[in-house]
N, C-alpha and C positions, 0 to 999 in steps of 0.2 A: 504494500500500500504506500503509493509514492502524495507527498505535499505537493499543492500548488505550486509551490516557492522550490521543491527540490524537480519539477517536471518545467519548469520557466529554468532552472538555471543550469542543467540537464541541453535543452533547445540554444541556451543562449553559449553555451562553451564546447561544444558538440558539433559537427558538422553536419549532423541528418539526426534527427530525431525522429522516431515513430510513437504517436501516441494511440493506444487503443480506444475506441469506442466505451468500455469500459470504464478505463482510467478517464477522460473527458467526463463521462456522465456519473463519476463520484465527484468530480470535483464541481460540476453545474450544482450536482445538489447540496452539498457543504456550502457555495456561495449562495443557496435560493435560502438554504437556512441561516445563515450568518444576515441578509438582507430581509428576512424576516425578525427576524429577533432583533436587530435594530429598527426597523418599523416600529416594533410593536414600544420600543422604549420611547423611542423619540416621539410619540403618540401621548404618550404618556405624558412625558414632558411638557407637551403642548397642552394640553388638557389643563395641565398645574400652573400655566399662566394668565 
């Protein structure tokens, strides 16, 4: 199970990188929940002003 940050830095010092279908759509979902869970705080926030 590769990080975002190790599959970016992997591409960027590498001459050919292959990314799986797989790998891509663990990392979509890690970002839909990181941009969820920030929504729901910053919501929050807003709310409290």
């Amino acid at each position: 199970m590769c990080t975002a940050f190790r599959l970016r830095e992997k591409a960027d010092y590498q001459d050919f990188v292959v990314i799986s279908r797989e790998q891509a759509q663990e990392q979509l979902e890690k970002a839909e929940n990181i941009i969820n869970t920030l929504k729901s705080y910053l919501m929050g926030k807003w709310e409290e002003l």
